[in-house]
CHARMM-style PDB file with segment names, atoms N, HN, CA, C and O in Angstrom:
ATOM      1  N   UNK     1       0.845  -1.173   0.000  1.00  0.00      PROA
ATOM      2  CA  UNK     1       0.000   0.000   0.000  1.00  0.00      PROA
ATOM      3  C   UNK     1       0.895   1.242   0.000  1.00  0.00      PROA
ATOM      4  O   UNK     1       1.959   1.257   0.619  1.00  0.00      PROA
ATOM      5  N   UNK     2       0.373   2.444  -0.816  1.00  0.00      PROA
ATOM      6  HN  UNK     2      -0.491   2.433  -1.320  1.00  0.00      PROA
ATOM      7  CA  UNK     2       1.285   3.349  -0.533  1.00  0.00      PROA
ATOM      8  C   UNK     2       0.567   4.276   0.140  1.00  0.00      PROA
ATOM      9  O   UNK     2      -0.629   4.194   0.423  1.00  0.00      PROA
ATOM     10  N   UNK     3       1.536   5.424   0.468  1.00  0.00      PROA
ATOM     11  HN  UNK     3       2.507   5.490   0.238  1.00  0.00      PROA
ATOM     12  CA  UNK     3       1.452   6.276   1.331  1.00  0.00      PROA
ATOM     13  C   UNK     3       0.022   7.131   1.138  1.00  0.00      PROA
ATOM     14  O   UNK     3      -0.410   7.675   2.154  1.00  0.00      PROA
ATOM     15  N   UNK     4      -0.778   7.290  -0.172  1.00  0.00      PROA
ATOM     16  HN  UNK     4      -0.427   6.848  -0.998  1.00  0.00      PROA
ATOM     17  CA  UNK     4      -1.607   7.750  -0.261  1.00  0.00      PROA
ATOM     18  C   UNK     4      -2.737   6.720  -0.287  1.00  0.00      PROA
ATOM     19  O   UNK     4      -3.896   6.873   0.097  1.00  0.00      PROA
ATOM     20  N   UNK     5      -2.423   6.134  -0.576  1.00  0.00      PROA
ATOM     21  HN  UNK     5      -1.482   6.009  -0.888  1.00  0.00      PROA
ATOM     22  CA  UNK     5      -3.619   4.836  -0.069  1.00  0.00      PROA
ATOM     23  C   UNK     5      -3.982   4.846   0.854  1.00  0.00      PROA
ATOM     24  O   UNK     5      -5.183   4.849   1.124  1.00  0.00      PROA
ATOM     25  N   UNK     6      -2.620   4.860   2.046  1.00  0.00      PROA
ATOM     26  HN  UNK     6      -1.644   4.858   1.827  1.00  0.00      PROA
ATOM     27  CA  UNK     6      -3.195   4.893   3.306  1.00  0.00      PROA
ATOM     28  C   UNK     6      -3.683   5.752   4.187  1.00  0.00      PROA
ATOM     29  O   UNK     6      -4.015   5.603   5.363  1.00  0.00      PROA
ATOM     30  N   UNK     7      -3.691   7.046   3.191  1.00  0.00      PROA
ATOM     31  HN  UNK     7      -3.422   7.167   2.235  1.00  0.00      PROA
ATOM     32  CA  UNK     7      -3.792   8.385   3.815  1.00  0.00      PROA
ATOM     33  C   UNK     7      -5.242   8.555   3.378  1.00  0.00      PROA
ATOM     34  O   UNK     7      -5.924   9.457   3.866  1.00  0.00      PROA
ATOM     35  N   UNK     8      -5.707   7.750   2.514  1.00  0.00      PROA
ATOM     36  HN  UNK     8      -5.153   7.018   2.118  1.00  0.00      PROA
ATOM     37  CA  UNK     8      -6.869   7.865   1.365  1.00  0.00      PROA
ATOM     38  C   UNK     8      -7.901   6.515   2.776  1.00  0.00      PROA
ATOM     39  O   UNK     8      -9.055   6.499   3.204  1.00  0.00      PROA
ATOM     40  N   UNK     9      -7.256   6.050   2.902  1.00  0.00      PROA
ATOM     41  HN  UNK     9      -6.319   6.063   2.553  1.00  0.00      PROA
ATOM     42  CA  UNK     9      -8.145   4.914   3.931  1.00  0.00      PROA
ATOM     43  C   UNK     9      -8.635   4.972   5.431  1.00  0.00      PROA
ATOM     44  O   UNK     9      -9.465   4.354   6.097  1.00  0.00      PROA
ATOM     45  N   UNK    10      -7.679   6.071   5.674  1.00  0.00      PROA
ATOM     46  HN  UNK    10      -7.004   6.573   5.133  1.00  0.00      PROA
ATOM     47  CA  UNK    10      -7.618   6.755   6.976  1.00  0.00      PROA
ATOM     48  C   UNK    10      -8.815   7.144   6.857  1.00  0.00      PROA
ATOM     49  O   UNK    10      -9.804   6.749   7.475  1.00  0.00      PROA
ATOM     50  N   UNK    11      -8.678   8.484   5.490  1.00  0.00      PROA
ATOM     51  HN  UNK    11      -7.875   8.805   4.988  1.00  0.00      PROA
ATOM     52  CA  UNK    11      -9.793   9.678   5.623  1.00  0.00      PROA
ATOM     53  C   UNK    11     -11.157   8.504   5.072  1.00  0.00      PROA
ATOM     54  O   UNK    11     -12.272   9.025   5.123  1.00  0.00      PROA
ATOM     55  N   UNK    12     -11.142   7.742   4.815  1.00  0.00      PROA
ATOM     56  HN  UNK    12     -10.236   7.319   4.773  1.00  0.00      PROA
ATOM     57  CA  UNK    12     -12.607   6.796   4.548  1.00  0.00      PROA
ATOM     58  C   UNK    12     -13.092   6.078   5.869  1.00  0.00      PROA
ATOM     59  O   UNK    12     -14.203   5.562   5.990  1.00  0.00      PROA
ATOM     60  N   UNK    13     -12.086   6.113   6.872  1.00  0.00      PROA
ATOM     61  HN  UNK    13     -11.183   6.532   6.774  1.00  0.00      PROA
ATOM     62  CA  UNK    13     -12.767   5.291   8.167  1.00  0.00      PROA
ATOM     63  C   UNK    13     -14.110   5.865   8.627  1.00  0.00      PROA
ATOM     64  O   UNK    13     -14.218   7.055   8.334  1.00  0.00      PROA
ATOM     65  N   UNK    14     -15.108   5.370   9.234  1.00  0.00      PROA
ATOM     66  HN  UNK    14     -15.020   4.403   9.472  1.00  0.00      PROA
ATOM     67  CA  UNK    14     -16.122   5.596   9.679  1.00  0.00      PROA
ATOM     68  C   UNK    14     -15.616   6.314  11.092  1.00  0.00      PROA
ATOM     69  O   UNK    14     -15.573   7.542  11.163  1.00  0.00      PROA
ATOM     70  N   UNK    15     -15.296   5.598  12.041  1.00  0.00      PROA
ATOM     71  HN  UNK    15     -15.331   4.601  11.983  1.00  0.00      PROA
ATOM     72  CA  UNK    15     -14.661   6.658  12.904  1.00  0.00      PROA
ATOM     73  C   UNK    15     -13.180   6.655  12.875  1.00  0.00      PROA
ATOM     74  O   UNK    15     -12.364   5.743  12.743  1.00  0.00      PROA
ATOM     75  N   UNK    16     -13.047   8.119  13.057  1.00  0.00      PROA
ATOM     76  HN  UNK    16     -13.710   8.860  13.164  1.00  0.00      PROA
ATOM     77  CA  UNK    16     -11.522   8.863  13.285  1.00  0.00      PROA
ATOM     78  C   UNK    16     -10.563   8.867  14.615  1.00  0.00      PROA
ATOM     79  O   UNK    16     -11.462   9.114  15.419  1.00  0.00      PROA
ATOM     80  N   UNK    17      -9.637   8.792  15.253  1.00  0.00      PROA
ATOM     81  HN  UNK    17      -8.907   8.591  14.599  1.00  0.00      PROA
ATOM     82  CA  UNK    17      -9.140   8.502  16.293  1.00  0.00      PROA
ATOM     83  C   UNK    17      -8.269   9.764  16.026  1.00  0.00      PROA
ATOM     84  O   UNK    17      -8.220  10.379  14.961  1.00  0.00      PROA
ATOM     85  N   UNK    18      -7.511  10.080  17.300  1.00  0.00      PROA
ATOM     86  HN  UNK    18      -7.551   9.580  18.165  1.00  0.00      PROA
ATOM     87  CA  UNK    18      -6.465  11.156  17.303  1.00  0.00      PROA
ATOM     88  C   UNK    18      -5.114  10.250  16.614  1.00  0.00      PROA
ATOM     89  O   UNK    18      -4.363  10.648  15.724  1.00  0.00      PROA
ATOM     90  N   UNK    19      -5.078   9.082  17.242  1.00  0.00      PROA
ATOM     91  HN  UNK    19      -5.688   8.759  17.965  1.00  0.00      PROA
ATOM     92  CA  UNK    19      -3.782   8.149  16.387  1.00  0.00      PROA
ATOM     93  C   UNK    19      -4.172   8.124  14.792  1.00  0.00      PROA
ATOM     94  O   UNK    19      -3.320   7.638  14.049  1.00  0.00      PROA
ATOM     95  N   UNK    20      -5.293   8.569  14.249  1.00  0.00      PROA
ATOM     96  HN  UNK    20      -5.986   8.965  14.852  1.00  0.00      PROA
ATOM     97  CA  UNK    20      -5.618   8.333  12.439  1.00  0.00      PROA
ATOM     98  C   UNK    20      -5.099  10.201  12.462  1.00  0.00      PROA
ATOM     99  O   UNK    20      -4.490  10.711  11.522  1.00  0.00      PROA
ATOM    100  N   UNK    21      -5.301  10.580  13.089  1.00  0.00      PROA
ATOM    101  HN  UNK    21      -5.796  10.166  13.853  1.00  0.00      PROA
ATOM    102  CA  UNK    21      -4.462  12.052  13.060  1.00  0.00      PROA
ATOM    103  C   UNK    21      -3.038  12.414  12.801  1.00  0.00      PROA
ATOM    104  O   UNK    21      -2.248  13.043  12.096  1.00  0.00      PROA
ATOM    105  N   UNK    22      -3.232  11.530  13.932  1.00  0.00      PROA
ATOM    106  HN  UNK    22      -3.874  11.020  14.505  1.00  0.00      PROA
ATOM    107  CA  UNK    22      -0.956  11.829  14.102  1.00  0.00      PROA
ATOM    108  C   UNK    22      -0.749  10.881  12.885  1.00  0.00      PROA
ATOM    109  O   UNK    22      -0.173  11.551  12.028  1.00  0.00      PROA
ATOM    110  N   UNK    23      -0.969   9.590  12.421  1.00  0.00      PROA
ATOM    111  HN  UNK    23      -1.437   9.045  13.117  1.00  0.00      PROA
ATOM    112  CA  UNK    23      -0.683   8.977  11.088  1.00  0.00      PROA
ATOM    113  C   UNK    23      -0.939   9.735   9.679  1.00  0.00      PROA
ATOM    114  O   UNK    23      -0.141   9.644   8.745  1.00  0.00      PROA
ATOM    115  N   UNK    24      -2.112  10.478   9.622  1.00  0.00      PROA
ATOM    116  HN  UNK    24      -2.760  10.552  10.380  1.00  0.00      PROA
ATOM    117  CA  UNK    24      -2.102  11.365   8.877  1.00  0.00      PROA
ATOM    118  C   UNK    24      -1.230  12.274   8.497  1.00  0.00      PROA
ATOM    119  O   UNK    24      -0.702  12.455   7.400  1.00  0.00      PROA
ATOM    120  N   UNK    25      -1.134  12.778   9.404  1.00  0.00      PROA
ATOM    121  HN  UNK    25      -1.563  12.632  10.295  1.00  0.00      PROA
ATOM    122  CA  UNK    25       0.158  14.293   9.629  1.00  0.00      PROA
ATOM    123  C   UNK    25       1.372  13.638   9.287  1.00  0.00      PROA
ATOM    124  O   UNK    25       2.152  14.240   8.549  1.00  0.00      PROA
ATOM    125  N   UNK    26       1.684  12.402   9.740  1.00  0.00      PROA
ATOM    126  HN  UNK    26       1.049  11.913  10.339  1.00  0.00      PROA
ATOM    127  CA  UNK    26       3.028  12.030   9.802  1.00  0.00      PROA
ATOM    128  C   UNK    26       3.188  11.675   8.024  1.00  0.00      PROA
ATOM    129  O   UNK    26       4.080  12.173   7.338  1.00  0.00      PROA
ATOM    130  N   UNK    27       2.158  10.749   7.504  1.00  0.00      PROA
ATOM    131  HN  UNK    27       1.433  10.345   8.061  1.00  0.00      PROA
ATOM    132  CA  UNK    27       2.435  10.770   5.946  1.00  0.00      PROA
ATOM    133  C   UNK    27       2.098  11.999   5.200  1.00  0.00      PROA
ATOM    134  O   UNK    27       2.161  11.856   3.979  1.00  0.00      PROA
ATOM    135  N   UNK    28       1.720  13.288   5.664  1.00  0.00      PROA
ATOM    136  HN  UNK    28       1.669  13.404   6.656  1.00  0.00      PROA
ATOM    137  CA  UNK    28       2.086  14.404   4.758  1.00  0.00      PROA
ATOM    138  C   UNK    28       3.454  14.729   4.657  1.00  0.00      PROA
ATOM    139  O   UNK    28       3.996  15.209   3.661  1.00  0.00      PROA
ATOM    140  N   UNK    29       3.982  14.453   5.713  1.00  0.00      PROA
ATOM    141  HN  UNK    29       3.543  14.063   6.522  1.00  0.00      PROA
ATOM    142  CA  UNK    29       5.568  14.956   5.950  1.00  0.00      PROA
ATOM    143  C   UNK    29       6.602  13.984   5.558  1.00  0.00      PROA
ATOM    144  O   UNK    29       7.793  14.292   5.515  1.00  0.00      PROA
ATOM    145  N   UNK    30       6.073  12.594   5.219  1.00  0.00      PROA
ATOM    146  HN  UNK    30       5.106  12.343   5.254  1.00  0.00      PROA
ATOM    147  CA  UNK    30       6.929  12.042   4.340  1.00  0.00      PROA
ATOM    148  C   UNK    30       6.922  12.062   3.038  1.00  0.00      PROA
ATOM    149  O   UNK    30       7.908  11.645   2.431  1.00  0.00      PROA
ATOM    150  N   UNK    31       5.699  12.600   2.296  1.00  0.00      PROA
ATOM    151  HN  UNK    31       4.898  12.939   2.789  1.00  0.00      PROA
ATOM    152  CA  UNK    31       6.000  12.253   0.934  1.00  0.00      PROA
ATOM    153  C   UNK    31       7.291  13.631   0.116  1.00  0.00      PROA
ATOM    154  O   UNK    31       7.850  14.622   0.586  1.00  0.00      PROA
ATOM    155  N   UNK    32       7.292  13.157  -0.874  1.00  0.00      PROA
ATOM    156  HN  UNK    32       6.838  12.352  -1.256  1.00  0.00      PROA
ATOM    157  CA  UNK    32       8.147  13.688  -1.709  1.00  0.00      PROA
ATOM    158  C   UNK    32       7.607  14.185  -2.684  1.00  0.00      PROA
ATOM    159  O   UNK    32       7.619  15.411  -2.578  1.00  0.00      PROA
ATOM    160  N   UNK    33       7.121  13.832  -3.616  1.00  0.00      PROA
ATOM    161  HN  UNK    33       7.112  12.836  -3.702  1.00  0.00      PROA
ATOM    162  CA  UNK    33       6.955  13.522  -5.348  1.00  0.00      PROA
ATOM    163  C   UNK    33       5.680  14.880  -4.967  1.00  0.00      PROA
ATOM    164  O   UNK    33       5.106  14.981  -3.883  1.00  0.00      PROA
ATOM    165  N   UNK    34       5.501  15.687  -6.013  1.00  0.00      PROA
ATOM    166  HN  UNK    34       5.967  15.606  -6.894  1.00  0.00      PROA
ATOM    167  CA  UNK    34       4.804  16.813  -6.208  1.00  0.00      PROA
ATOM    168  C   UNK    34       4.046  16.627  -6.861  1.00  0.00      PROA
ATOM    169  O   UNK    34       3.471  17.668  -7.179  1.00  0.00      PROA
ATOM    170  N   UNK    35       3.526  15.463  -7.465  1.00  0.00      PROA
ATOM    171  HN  UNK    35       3.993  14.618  -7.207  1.00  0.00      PROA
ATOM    172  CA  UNK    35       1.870  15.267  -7.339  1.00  0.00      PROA
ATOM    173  C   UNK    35       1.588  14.345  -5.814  1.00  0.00      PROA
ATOM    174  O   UNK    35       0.599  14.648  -5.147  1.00  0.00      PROA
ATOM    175  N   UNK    36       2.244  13.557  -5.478  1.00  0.00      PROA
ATOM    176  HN  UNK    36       3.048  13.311  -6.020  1.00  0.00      PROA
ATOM    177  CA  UNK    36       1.426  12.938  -4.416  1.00  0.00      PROA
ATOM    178  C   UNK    36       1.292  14.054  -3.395  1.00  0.00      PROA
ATOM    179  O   UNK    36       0.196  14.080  -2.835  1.00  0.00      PROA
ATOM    180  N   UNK    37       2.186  14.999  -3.024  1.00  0.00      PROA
ATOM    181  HN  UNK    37       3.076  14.978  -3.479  1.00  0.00      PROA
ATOM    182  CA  UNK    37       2.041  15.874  -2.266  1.00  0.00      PROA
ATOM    183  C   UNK    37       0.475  16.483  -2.664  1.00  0.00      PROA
ATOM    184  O   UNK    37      -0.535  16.237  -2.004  1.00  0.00      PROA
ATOM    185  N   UNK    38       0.513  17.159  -3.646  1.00  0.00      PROA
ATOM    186  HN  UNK    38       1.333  17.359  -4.181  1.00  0.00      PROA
ATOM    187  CA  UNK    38      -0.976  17.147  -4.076  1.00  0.00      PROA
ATOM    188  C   UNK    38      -2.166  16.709  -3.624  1.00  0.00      PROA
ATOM    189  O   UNK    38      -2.909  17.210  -2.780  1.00  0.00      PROA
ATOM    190  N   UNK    39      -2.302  15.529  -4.393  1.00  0.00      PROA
ATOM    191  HN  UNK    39      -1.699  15.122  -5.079  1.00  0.00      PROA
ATOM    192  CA  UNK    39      -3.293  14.981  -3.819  1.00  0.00      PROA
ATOM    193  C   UNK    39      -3.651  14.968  -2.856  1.00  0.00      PROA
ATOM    194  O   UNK    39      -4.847  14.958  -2.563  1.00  0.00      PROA
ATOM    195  N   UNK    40      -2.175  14.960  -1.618  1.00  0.00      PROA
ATOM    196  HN  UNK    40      -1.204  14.968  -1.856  1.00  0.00      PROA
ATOM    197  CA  UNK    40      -2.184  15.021  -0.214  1.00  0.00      PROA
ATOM    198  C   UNK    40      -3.305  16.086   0.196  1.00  0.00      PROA
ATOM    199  O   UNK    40      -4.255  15.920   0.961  1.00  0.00      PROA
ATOM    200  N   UNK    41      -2.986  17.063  -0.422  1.00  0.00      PROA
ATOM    201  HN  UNK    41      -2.214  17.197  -1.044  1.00  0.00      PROA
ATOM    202  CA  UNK    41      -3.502  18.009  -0.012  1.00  0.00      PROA
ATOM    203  C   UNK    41      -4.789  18.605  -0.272  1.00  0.00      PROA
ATOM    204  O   UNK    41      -5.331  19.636   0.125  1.00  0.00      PROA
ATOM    205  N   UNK    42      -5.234  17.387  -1.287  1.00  0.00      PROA
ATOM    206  HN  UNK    42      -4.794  16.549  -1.610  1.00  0.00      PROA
ATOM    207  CA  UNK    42      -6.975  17.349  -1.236  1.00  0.00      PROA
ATOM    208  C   UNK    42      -7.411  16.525  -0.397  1.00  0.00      PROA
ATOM    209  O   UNK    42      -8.486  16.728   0.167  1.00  0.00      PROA
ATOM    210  N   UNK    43      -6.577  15.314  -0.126  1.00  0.00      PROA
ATOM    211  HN  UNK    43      -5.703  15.149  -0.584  1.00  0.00      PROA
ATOM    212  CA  UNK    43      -7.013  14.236   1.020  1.00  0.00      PROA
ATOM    213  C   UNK    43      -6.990  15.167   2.498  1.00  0.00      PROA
ATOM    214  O   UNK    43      -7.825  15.125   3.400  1.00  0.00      PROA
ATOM    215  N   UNK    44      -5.987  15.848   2.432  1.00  0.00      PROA
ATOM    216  HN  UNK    44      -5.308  15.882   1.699  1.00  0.00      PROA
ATOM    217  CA  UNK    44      -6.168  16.922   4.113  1.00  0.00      PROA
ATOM    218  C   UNK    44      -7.257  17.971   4.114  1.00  0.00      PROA
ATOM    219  O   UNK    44      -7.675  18.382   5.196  1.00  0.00      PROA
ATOM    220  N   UNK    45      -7.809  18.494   2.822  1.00  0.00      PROA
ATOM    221  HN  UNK    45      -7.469  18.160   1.943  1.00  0.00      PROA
ATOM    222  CA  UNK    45      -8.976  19.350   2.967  1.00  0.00      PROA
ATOM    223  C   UNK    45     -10.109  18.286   3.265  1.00  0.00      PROA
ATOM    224  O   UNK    45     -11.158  18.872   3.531  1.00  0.00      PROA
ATOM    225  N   UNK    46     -10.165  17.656   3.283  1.00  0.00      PROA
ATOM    226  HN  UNK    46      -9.312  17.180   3.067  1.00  0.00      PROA
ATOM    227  CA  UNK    46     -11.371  16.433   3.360  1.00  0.00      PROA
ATOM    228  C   UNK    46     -11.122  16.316   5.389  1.00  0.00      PROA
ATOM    229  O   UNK    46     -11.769  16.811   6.312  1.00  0.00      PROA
ATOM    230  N   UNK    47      -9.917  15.445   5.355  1.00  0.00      PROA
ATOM    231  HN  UNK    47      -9.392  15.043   4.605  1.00  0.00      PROA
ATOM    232  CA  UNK    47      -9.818  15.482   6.932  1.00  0.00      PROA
ATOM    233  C   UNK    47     -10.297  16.516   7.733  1.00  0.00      PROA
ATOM    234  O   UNK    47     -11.050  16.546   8.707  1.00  0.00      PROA
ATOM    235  N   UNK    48      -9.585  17.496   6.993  1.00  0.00      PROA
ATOM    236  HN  UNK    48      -8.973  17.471   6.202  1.00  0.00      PROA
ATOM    237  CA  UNK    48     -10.353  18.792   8.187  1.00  0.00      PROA
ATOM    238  C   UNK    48     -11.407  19.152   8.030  1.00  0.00      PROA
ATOM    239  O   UNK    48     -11.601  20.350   8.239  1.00  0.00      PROA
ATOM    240  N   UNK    49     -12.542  18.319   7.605  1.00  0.00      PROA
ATOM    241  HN  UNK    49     -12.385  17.347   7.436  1.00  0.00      PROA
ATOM    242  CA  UNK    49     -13.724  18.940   7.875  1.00  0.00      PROA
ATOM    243  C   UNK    49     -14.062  17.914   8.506  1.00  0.00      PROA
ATOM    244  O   UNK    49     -15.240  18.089   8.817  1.00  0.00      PROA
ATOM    245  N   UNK    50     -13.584  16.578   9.015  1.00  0.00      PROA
ATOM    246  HN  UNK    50     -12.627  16.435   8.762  1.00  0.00      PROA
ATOM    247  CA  UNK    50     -13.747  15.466  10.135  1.00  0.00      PROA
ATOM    248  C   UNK    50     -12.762  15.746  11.338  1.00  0.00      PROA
ATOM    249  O   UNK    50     -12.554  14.834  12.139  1.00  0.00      PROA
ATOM    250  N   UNK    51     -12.151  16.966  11.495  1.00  0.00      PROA
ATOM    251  HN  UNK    51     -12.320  17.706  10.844  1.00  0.00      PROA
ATOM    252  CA  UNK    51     -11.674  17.340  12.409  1.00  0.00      PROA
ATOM    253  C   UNK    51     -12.642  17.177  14.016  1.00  0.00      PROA
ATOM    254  O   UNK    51     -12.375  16.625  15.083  1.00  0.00      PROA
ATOM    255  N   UNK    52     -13.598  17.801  13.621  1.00  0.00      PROA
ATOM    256  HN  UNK    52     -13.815  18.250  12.754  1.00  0.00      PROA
ATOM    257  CA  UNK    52     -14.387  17.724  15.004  1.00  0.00      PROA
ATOM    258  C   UNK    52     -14.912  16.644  15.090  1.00  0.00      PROA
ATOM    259  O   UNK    52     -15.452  16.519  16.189  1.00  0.00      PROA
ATOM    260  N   UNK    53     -15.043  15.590  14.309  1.00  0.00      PROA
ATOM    261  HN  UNK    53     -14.605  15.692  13.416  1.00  0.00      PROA
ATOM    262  CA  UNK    53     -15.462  14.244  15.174  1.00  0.00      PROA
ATOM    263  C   UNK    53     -13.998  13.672  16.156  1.00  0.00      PROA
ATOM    264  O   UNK    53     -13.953  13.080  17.235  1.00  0.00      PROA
ATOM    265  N   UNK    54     -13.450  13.913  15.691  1.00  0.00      PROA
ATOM    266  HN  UNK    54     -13.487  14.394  14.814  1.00  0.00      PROA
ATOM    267  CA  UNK    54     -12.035  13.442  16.824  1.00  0.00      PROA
ATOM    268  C   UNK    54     -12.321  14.557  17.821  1.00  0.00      PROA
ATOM    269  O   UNK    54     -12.770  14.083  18.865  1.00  0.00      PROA
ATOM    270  N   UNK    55     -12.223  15.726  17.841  1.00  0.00      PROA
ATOM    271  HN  UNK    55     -11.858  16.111  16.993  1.00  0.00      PROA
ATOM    272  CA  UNK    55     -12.481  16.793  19.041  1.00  0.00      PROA
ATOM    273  C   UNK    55     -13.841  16.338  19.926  1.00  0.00      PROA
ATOM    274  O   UNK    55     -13.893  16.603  21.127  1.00  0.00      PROA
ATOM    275  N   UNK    56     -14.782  15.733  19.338  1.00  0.00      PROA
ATOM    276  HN  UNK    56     -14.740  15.518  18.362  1.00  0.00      PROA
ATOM    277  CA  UNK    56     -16.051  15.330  20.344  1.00  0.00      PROA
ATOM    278  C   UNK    56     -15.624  14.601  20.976  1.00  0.00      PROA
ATOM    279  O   UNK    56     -15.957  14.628  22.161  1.00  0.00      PROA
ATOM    280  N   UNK    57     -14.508  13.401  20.435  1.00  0.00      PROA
ATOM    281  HN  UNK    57     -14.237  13.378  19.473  1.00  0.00      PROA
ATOM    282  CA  UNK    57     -14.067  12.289  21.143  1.00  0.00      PROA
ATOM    283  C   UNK    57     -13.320  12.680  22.590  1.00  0.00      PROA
ATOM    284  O   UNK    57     -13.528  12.302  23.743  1.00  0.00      PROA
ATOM    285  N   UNK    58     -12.315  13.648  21.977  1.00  0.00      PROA
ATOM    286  HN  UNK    58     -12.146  13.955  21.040  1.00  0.00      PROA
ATOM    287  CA  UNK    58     -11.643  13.893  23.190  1.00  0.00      PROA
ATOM    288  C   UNK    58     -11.943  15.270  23.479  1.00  0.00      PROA
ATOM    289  O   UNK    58     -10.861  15.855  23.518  1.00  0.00      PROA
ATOM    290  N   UNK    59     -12.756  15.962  23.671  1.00  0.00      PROA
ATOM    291  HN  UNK    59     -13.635  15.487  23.639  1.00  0.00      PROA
ATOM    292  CA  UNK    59     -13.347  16.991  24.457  1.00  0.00      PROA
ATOM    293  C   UNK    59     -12.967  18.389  24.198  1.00  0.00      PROA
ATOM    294  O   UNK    59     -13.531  19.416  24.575  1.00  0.00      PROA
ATOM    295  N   UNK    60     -11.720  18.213  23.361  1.00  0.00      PROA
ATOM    296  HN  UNK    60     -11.262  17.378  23.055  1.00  0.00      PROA
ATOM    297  CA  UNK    60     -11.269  19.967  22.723  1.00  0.00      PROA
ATOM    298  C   UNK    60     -10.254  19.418  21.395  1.00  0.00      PROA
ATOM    299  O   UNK    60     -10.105  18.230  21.109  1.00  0.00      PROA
ATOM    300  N   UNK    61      -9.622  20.549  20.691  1.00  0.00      PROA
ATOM    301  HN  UNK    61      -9.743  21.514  20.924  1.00  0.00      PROA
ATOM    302  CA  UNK    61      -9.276  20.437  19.996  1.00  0.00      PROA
ATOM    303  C   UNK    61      -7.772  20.557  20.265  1.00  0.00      PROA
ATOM    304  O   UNK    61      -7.207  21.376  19.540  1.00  0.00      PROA
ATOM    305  N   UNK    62      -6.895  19.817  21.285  1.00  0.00      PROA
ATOM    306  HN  UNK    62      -7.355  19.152  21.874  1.00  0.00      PROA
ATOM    307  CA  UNK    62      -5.333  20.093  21.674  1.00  0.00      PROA
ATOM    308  C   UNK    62      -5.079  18.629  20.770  1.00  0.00      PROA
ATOM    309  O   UNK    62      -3.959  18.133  20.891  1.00  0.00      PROA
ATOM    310  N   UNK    63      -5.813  18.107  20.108  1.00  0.00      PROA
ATOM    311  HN  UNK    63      -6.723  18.510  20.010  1.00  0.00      PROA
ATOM    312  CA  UNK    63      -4.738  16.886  19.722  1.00  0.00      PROA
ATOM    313  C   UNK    63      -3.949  17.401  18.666  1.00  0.00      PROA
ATOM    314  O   UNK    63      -3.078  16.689  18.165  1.00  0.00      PROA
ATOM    315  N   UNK    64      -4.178  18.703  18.220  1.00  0.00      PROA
ATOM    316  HN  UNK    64      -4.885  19.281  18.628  1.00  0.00      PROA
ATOM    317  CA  UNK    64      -3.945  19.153  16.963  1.00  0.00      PROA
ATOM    318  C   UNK    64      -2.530  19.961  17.010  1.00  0.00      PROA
ATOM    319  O   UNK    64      -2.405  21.034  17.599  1.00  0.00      PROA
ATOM    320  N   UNK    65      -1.523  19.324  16.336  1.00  0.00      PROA
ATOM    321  HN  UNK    65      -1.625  18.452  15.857  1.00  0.00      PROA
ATOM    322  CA  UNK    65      -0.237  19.835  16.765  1.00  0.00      PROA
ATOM    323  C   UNK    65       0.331  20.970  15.859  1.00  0.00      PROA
ATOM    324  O   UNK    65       0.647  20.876  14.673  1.00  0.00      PROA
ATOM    325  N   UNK    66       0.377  21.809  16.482  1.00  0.00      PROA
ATOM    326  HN  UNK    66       0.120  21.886  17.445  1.00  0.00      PROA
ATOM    327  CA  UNK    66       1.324  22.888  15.293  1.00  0.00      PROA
ATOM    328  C   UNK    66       2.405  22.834  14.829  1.00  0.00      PROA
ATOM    329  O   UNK    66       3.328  22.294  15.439  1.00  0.00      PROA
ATOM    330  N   UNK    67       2.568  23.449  13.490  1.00  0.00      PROA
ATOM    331  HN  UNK    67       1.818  23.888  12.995  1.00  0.00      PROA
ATOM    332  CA  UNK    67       3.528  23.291  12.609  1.00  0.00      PROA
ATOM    333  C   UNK    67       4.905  23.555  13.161  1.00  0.00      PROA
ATOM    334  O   UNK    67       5.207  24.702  13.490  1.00  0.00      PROA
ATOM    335  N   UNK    68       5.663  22.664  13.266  1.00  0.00      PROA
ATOM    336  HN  UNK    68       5.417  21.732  12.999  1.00  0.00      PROA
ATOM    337  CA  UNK    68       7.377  23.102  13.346  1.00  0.00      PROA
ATOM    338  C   UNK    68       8.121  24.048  12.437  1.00  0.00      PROA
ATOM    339  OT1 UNK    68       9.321  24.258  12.614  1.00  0.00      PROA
TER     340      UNK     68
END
């Protein structure tokens, strides 16, 4: 499976976890290639609008780590 597959399977789960978060984040920051980055970055506009089902889970929105 590659990296967008799995980034693509994440964002299809029925429910979201803060660990489908941090896995998320972590394969934006590995890819390379400037289309997969891309795509990435339609697969992350999608996530963040399932942002707040992980925030209901855990009660605020601190799972969310800022950019280095």
């Amino acid at each position: 499976m590659t990296l967008l597959e799995e980034a693509d399977e994440i964002l299809m789960k029925k429910n979201l976890t803060v660990e489908d978060y941090n896995r998320f984040e972590k394969i934006g920051k590995e890819l390379t290639d400037e289309y997969e980055i891309y795509f990435f970055s339609r697969l992350a506009e999608g996530f963040e609008l399932r942002l707040p089902e992980i925030a209901s889970k855990v009660g605020d929105y601190s799972f969310i780590k800022k950019d280095e």
